[in-house]
N, C-alpha and C positions, 0 to 999 in steps of 0.2 A: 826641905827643898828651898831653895832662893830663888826669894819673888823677881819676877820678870816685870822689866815693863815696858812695853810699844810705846814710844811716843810717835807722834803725828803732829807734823806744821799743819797749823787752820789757817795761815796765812800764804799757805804758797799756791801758785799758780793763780792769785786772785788778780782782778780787774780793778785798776786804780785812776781814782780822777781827786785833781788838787788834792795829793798825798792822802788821798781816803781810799779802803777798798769799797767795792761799790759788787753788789749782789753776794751769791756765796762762792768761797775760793773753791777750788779742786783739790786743796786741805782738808776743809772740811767734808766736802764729799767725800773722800775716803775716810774719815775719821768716822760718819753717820754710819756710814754702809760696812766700813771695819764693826765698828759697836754692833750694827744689827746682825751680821753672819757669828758673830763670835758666841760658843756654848760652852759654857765652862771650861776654857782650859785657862792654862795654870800660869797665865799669867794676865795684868795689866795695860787697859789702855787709857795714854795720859796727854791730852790736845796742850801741846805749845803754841805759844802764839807766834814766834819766830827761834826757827833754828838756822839764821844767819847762812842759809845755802841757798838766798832765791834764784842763784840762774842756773840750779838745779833742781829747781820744781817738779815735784810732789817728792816729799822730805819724810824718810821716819827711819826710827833708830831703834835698837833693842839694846837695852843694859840691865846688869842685875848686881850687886856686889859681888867681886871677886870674879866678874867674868868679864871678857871682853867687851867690850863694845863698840856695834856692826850702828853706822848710819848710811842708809842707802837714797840713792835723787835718783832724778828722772822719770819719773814712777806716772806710767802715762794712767791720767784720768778720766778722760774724755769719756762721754756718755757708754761709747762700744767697747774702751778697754777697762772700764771699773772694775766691771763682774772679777776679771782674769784678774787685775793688779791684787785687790783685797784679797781674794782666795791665795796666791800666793803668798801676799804679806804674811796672812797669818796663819800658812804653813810654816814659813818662815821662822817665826815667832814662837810656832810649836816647839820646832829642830832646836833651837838657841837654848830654850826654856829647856830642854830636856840634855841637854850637856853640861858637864860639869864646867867647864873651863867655857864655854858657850863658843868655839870655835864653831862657825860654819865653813869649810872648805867648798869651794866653785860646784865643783863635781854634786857637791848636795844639795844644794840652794833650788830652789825652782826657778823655771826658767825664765818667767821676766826680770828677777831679783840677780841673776847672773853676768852682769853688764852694770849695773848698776851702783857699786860698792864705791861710797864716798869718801871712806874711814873705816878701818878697824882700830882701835884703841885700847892696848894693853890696859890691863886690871890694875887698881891700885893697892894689891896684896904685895 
């Protein structure tokens, strides 16, 4: 099977003062709480520091060789939607990771992930 792997901006939705972020972004919060829900499945999670999409904050992408690759924003983080965005992320992630060609169509996606689709990105096969 071909490795999967979530990437997560740690940089988006952060709070900035004189060009510095200042506490932790709502990247990272996803990324912590992605890390802690996740139990073996079959694929990767890998923190970027910018994936060049901040005014659509909260940022993450699934690729793997030879399959497409899905980057989806907006991804609300806020203390009451985390639970829902990460559960879905990494349904998400599941679905992707277990297609060969890694096409997610609408209809499948879960539902906060549904609205959300920043890019799909033909394979370099």
């Amino acid at each position: 099977m071909t490795q999967t792997t979530l990437f997560v901006c740690t940089t988006c939705a952060s709070t900035w003062k004189d060009g510095k972020p200042i506490g932790v972004s709502g990247g990272q919060k996803l990324l912590e709480q992605l890390q802690h829900l996740q139990q073996g499945d079959n694929f990767s999670i890998r923190p970027v520091e910018c994936m060049s999409a901040c005014s659509h904050a909260c940022v993450v992408s699934f690729a793997a060789p030879g399959k497409y690759t899905y980057v989806f924003g907006d991804l609300p983080v806020n203390d009451e939607a985390l639970p829902v965005t990460s559960a879905a992320v990494l349904q998400c992630a599941s679905q992707y990771s277990a297609k060969s060609d890694g096409l997610l169509p609408w209809s499948e996606r879960p539902e906060p992930l549904k609205r959300s689709l920043l890019a799909k990105v033909p394979p370099l096969t």
